[in-house]
C-alpha positions in Angstrom: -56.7 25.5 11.6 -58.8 21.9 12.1 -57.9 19.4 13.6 -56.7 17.4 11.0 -54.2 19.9 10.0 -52.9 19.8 13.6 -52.2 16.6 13.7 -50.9 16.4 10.0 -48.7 19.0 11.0 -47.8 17.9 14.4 -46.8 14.3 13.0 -44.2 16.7 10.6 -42.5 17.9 13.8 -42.0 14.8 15.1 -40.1 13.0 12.4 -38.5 16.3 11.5 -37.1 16.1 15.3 -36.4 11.7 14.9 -34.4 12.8 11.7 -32.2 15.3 13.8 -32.0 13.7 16.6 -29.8 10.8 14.4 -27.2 11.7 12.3 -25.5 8.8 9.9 -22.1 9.9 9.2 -20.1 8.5 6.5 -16.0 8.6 7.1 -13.4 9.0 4.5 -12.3 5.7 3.6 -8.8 4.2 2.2 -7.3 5.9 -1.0 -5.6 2.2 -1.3 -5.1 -0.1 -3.7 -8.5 0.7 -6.2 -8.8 -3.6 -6.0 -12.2 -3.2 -5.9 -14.6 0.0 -6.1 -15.9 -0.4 -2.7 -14.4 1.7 0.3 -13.5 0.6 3.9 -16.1 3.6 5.2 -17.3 3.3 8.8 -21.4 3.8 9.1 -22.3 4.8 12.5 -25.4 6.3 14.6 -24.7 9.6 16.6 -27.1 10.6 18.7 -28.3 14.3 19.0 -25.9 16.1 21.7 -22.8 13.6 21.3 -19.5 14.6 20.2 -17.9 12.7 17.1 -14.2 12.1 17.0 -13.5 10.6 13.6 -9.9 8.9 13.4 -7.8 8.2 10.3 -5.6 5.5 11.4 -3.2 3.5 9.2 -4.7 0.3 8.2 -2.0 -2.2 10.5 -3.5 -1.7 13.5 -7.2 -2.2 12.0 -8.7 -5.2 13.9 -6.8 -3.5 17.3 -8.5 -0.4 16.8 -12.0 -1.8 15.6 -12.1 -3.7 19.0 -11.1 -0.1 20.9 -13.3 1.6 19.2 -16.6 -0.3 19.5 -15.7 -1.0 23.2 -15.4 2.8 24.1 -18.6 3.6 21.8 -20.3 1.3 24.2 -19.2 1.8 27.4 -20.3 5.7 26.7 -17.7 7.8 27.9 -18.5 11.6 27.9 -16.8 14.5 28.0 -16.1 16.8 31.4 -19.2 18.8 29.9 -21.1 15.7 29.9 -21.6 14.9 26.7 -21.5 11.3 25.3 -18.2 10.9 22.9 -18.5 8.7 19.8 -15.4 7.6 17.9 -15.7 6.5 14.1 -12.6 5.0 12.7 -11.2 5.2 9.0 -8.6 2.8 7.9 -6.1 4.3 5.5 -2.3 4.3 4.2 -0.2 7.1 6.0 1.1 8.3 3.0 -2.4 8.3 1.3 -4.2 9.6 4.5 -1.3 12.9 4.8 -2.4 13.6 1.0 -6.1 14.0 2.0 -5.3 15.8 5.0 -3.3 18.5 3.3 -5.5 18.5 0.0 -8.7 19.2 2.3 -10.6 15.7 1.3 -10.4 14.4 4.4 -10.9 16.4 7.6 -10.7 13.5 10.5 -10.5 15.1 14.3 -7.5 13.1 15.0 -5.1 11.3 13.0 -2.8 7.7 13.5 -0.4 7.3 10.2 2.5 4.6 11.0 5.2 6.6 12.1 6.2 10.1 12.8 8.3 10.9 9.4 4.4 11.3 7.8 3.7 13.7 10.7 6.2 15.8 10.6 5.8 15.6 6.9 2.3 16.9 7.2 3.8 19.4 9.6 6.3 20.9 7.5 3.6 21.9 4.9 0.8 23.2 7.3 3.5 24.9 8.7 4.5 26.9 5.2 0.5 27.7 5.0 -0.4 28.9 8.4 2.8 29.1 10.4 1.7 26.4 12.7 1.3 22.5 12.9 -1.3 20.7 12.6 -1.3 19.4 16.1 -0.7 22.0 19.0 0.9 19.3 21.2 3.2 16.0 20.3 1.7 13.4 18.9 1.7 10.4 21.5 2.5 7.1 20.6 0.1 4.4 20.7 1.8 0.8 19.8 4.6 -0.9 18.2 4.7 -2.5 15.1 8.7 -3.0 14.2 9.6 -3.5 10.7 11.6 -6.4 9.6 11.7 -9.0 6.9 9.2 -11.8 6.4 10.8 -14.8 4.8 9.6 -18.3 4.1 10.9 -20.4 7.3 12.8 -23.2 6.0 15.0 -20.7 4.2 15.0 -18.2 7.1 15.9 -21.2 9.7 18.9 -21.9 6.4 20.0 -18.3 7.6 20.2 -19.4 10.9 17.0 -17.6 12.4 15.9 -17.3 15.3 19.6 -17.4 16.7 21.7 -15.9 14.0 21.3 -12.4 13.7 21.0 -11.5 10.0 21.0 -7.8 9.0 20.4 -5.9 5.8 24.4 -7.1 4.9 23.0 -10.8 4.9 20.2 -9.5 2.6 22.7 -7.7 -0.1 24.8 -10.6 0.3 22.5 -13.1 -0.6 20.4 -11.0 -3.4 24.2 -10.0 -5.3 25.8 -13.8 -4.9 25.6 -15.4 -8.3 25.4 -18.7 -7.0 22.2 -17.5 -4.8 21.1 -19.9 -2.4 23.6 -22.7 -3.5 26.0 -20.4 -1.2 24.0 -21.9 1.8 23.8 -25.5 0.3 20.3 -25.0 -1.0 20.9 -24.5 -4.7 17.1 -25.9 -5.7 15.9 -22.4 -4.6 17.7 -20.6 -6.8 18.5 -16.9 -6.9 17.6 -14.9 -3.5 14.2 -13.1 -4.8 13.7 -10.2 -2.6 10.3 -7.4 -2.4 9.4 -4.2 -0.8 6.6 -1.4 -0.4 7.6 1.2 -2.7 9.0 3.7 -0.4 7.2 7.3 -2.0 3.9 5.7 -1.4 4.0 3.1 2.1 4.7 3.4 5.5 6.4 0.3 5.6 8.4 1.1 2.2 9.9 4.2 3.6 10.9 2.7 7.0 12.1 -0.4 5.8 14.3 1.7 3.5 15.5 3.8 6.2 16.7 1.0 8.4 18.3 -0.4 5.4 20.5 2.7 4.9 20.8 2.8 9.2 22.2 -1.2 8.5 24.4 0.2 5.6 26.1 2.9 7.3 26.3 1.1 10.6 24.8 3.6 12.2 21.8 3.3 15.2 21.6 7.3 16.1 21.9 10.4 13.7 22.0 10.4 10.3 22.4 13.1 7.7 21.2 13.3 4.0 25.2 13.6 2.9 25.6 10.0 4.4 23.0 8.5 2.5 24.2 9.5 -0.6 27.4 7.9 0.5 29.3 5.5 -2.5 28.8 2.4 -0.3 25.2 3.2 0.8 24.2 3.5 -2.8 26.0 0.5 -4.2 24.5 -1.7 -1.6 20.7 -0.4 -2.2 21.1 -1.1 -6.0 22.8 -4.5 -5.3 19.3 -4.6 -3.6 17.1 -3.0 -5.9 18.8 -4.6 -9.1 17.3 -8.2 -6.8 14.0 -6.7 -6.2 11.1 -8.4 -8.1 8.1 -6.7 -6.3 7.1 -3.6 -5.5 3.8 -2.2 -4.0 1.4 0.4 -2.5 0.8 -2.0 0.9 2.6 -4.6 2.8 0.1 -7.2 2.5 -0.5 -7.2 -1.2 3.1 -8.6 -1.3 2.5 -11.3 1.2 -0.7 -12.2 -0.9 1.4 -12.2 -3.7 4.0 -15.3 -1.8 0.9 -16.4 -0.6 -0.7 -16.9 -3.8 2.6 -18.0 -6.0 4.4 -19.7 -3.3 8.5 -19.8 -2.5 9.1 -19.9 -6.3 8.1 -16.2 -6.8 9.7 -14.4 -3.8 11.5 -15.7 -1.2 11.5 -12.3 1.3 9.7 -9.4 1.8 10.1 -6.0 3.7 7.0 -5.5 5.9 6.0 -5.1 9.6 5.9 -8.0 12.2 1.9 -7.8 12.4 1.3 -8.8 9.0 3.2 -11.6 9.0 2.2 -13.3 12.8 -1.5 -12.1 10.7 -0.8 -14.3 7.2 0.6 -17.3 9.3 -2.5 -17.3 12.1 -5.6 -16.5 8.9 -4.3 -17.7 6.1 -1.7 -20.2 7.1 -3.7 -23.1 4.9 -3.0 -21.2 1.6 0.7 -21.0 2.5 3.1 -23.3 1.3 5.4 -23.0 4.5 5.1 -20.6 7.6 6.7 -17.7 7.2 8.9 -16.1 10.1 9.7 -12.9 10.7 13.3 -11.1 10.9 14.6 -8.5 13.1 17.2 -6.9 11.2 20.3 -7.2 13.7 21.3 -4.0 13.3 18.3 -2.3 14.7 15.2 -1.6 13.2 12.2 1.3 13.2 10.0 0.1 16.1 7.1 2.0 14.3 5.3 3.5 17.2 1.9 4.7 15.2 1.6 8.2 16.5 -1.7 9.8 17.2 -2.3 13.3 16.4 -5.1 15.5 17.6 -5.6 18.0 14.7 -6.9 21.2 16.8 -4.9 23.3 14.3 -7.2 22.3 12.0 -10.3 25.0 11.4 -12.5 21.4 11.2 -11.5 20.2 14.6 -13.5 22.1 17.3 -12.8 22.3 21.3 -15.1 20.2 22.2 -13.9 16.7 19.7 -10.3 18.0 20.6 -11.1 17.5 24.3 -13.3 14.1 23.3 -9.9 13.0 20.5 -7.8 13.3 24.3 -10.1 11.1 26.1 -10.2 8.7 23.9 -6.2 8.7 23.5 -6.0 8.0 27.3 -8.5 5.0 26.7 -5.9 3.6 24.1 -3.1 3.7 26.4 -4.7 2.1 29.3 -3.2 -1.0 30.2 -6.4 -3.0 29.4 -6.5 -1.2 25.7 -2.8 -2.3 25.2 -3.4 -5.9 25.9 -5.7 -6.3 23.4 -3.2 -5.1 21.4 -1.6 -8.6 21.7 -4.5 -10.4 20.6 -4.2 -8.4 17.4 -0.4 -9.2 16.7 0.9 -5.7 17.9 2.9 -5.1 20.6 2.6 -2.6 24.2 4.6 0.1 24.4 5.2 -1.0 27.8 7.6 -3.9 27.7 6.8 -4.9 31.1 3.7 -6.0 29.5 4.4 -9.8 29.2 4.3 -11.2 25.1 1.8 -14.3 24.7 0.1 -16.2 22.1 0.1 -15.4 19.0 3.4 -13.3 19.5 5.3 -16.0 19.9 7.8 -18.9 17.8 4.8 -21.1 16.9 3.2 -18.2 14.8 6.8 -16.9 13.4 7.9 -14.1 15.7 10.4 -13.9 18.6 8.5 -12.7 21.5 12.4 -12.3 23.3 13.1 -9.5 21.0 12.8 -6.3 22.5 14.1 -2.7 21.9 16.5 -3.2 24.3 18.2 -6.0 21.8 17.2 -5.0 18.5 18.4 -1.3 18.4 15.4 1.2 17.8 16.7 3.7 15.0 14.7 7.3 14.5 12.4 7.7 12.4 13.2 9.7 9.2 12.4 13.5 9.1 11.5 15.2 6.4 15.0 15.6 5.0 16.2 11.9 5.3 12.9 10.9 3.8 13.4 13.0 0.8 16.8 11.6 0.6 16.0 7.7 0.9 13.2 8.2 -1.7 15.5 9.9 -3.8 18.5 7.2 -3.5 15.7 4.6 -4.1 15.0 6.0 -7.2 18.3 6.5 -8.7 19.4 3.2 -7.4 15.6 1.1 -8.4 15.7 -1.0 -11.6 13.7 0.6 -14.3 10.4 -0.5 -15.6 9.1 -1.0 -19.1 5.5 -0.7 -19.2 3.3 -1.1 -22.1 0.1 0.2 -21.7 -3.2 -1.8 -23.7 -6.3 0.4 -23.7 -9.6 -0.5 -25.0 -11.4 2.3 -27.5 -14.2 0.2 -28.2 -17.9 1.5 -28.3 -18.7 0.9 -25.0 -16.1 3.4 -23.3 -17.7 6.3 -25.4 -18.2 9.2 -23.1 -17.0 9.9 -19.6 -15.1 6.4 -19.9 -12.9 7.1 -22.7 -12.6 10.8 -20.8 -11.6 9.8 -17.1 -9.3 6.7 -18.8 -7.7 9.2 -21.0 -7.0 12.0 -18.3 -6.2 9.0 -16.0 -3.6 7.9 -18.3 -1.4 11.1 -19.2 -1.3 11.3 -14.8 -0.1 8.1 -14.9 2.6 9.0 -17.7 4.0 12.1 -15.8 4.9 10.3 -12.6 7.1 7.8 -14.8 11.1 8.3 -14.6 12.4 9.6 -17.7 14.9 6.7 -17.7 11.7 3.9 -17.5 10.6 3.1 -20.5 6.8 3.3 -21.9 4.5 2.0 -25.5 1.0 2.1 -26.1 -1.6 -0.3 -27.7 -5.2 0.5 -28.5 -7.9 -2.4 -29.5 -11.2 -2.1 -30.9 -12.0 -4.0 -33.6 -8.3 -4.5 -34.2 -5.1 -3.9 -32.4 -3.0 -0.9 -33.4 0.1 0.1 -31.5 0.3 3.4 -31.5 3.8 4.1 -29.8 6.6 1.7 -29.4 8.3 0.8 -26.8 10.8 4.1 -26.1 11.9 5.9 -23.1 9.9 8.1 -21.3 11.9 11.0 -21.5 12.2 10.9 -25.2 8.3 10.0 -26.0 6.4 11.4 -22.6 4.7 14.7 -23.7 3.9 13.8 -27.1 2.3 10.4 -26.0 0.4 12.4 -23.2 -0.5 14.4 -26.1 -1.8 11.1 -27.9 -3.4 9.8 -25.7 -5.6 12.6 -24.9 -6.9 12.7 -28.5 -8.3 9.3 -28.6 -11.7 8.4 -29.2 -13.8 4.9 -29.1 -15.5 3.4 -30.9 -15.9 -0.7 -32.8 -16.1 -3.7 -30.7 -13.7 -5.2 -28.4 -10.5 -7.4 -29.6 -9.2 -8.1 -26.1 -7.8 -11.3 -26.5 -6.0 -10.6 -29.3 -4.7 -7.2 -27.4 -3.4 -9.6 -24.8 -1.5 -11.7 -27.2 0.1 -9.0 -29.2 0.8 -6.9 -25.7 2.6 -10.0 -24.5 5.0 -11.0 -27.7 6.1 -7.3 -27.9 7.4 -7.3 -24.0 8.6 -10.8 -23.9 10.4 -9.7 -27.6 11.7 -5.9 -25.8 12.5 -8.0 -22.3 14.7 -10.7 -24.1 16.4 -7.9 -26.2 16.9 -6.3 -22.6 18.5 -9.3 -21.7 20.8 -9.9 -24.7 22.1 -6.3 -23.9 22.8 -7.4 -20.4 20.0 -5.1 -18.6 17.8 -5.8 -16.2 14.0 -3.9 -15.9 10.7 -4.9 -14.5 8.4 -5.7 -17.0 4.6 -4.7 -16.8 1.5 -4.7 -19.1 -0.9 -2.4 -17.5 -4.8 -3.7 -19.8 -7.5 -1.5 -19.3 -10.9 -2.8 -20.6 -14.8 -2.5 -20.3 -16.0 -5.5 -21.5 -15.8 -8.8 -22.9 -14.0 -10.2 -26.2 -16.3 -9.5 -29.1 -14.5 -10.0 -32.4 -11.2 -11.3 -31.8 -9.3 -13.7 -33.7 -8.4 -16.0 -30.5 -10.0 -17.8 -28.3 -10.0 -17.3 -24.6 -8.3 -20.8 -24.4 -5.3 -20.4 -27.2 -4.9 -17.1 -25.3 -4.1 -19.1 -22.0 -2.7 -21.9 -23.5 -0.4 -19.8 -26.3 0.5 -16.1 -25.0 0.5 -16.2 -21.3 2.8 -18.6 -19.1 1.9 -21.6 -17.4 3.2 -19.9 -14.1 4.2 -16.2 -12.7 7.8 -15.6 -12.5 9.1 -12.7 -10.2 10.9 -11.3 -13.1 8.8 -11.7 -15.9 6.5 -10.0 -17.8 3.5 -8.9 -15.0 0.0 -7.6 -16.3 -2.1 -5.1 -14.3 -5.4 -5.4 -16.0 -8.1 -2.8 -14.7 -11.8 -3.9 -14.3 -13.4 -0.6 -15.8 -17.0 -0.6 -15.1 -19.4 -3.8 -14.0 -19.4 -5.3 -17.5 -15.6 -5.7 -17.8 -14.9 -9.8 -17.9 -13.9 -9.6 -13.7 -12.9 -13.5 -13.5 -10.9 -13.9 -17.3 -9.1 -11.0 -16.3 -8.2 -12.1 -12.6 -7.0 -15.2 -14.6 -4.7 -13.5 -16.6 -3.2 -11.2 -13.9 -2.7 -14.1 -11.5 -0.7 -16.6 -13.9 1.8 -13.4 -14.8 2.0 -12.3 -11.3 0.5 -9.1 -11.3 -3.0 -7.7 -9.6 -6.5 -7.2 -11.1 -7.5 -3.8 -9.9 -11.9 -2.5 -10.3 -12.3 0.8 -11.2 -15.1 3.1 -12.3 -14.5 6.7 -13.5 -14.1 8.1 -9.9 -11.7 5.7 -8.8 -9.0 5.5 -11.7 -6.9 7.6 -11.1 -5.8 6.2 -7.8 -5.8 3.0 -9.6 -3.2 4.0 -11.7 -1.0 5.3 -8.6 -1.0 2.4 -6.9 0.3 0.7 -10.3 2.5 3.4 -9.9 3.5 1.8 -7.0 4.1 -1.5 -8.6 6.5 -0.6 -10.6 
């Protein structure tokens, strides 16, 4: 061989070894929301002979655990063998993240959901597959973040907060009382407007459902599924959910929602103390008062965010279940939990004094403790199943009319992914909701009227799978007509003396092309001045880079609902967490 080959070859083995000395590792990112078709993923360096821990944490504790994260990465902790531990951290929902687990798309070393009830969730079904949990030991706590209500603070300070207890009673009260707010001398503000997480789907939906049954019943120790299916429990949740004019997939969409349509369009919403201290610190300019946050008086789930190592798991070896403990200790560390502060969570030990931002000024009572607000358990697997089931007995019912475009441009794997996309979204429907579909192309054709879902679901799935694009694209008018049939189907509703949740759910891929209206007599003539918390909300979905992003933002911001970007990988979770909405 010559000496040019040597060194040709020689300069081979040396980036072959820089290559594996350096691996880039890519974690699985949130399932959430499908607002935009970009993913939370963590990009990290780890060198040759390191262990990676990779962490699926839910998404509250996300500036808390960036901080951890990036200060144990660099002060280089290793393991007893010596080797140098990196952690990569994924910010998901707990209920999305146990999906992923058990479903085999995401295989993280260790795992952080928001309470224990998605653990032992997760648990009960490894268990039925391999006769053992997914963690060998318990999963430790790591930090509080309680659950309450976060109201607008004049009205909150009307209830008497911070002094006054107010419990889930005060809520019912308030959300049932015909005369609404005029019962506390405030009659501008109208009828109590109340929102929550939808419990199937959030962490802070199903806990802030269970403390509502706990406040029901009176109860701060066990409960059974029989007691939640108790006459008064169920009268007082649909009192509740007859009130609620929001639902959602996460916490924060629903304070962006207050945020964006002020006190007019919800007055309170169920979510944990971190997001609201977190709205009123970042986005307190956009906010038309501060908002405060409640303790329910009758306790509340001090959601203690569990961390699991999965050494179960055949993805987890020795070696990252040894480095998944080291780093645990690191979180619990005194120094770890302080930080914890700064990031509007709170230690789990109590002797740890409260300071800025926890405090009054930013809308939380840093004298509230578990010692005075009772902590209730969190929900195992049966009182979950039960809540979620009372929920949806007890939820008002949506009518959703669904707008898809068929024009030319969706030909092909579009019009395929939107079409199986769409008969998923039509099987997790309740039979009782009600469901019509619209197609535009060069025209607007409704193809199934308003009906309800147990009467029309498998033939429309059946339709729906048959279409085919095709023409140009009528959106405008699509909007127009979608709008005049719910407003005409929501004020029969009303005549009849029932109350649903409205939506428009408007897939498209592009801009108007050969509609009849203009973008401004569409504004101006078929879609209100203003979102109103009960009326008619449109979801539109963004599909593909052409779709017209900022007319359809416009359009779901002035009806109250949420513009979600999707592609054909990403919507089908777009449609669950519309799901979610209604």
């Amino acid at each position: 061989m010559n000496r040019t080959r040597i060194i040709f070859f020689g300069i081979l083995a040396v980036t072959a070894c820089v290559i594996l000395s350096v691996v880039v590792i890519r974690f699985f990112g949130p399932e959430d929301s499908g607002e935009t078709a970009v993913s939370n993923s963590t990009e990290i360096e780890v060198p040759k002979g390191s262990v990676l821990v990779t962490l699926a944490s839910s998404n509250t504790k996300q500036n808390w655990l960036n901080q951890v994260v990036e200060k144990f990465n660099a002060e280089q902790v290793e393991t007893s063998g010596g080797s140098p531990i990196v952690v990569s951290v994924s910010h998901v929902t707990s209920g999305g993240s146990m999906n992923a687990i058990l479903d085999g798309s995401s295989q993280p070393t260790a795992w952080s959901p928001g309470d224990q009830s998605w653990v032992d969730q997760a648990n009960d079904t490894w268990r039925q597959r391999t006769n053992k949990p997914l963690a060998s030991q318990s999963c430790a706590p790591t930090v509080y973040a309680p659950l309450g209500f976060a109201m607008w603070r004049p009205m909150a300070e009307t209830l008497g907060w911070p002094q006054t207890p107010i419990g889930w009673d005060t809520i019912v009260e308030l959300a049932a009382d015909p005369e609404g707010w005029a019962s506390y001398g405030r009659p501008e503000w109208g009828q109590f407007r109340f929102g929550h997480t939808h419990p199937a789907y959030a962490n802070s939906g199903l806990l802030s459902m269970t403390s509502f049954v706990y406040g029901i019943a009176g109860k701060t120790d066990t409960l059974t599924p029989a007691e939640i299916y108790a006459p008064n429990v169920e009268e007082a949740m649909r009192q509740l959910e007859e009130n609620t004019s929001k639902y959602g997939r996460q916490a924060p969409a629903l304070l962006e929602a207050m945020a964006q349509q002020g006190p007019s369009y919800l007055h309170a919403a169920a979510v944990p103390e971190a997001e609201v201290v977190r709205f009123n610190i970042e986005r307190g300019d956009e906010l038309t008062f501060p908002l405060a946050f409640i303790f329910p008086a009758g306790g509340t789930i001090w959601a203690d965010h569990p961390y699991c190592i999965l050494d179960n798991a055949e993805w987890v070896t020795e070696k990252q279940a040894e480095a998944a403990q080291i780093f645990l200790d690191y979180l619990l560390a005194r120094d770890q939990q302080e930080m914890a502060i700064d990031n509007y969570l709170r230690p789990l030990d109590t002797n740890i004094p409260l300071h800025a931002p926890m405090n009054l000024d930013n809308g939380t009572d840093p004298s509230v403790t578990p010692k005075t607000v009772a902590p209730l358990p969190s929900p195992n697997v049966d009182i979950s199943a039960a809540v979620i089931d009372l929920f949806n007995i007890t939820k008002r019912k949506a009518t959703i009319l669904i707008v898809l475009d068929v024009s030319g441009s969706m030909e092909g794997e579009r019009i395929r992914t939107a079409r199986d996309a769409t008969v998923e979204f039509l099987s997790r429907l309740d039979a009782n909701d009600e469901v019509g579909l619209l197609i535009f192309h060069d025209s607007v054709n409704e193809l199934s009227p308003v009906t309800r879902v147990g009467n029309v679901g498998e033939g429309l799935s059946r339709r729906v799978a048959e279409l085919i694009s095709g023409g140009n694209t009528a959106l405008y008018e699509a909007v127009c007509q979608a709008v005049e049939t719910t407003t005409a189907q929501q004020a029969e509703d009303l005549a009849a003396g029932e109350t649903r949740l409205y939506g428009i759910i408007l897939l498209s891929d592009g801009e108007d092309t050969v509609g009849s209206i203009t973008e401004n007599q569409m504004f101006a003539t078929c879609l209100p001045a203003n979102a109103e918390a009960d009326g008619v909300k449109i979801f539109p979905i963004a599909f593909g880079e052409a779709a017209d992003q900022d007319v359809l933002n416009r359009i779901a911001n002035v009806t109250g609902g949420r513009l979600f970007s999707a592609d054909p990988t990403s919507i089908s979770n777009v449609y669950l967490s519309i799901s979610a909405e209604q």
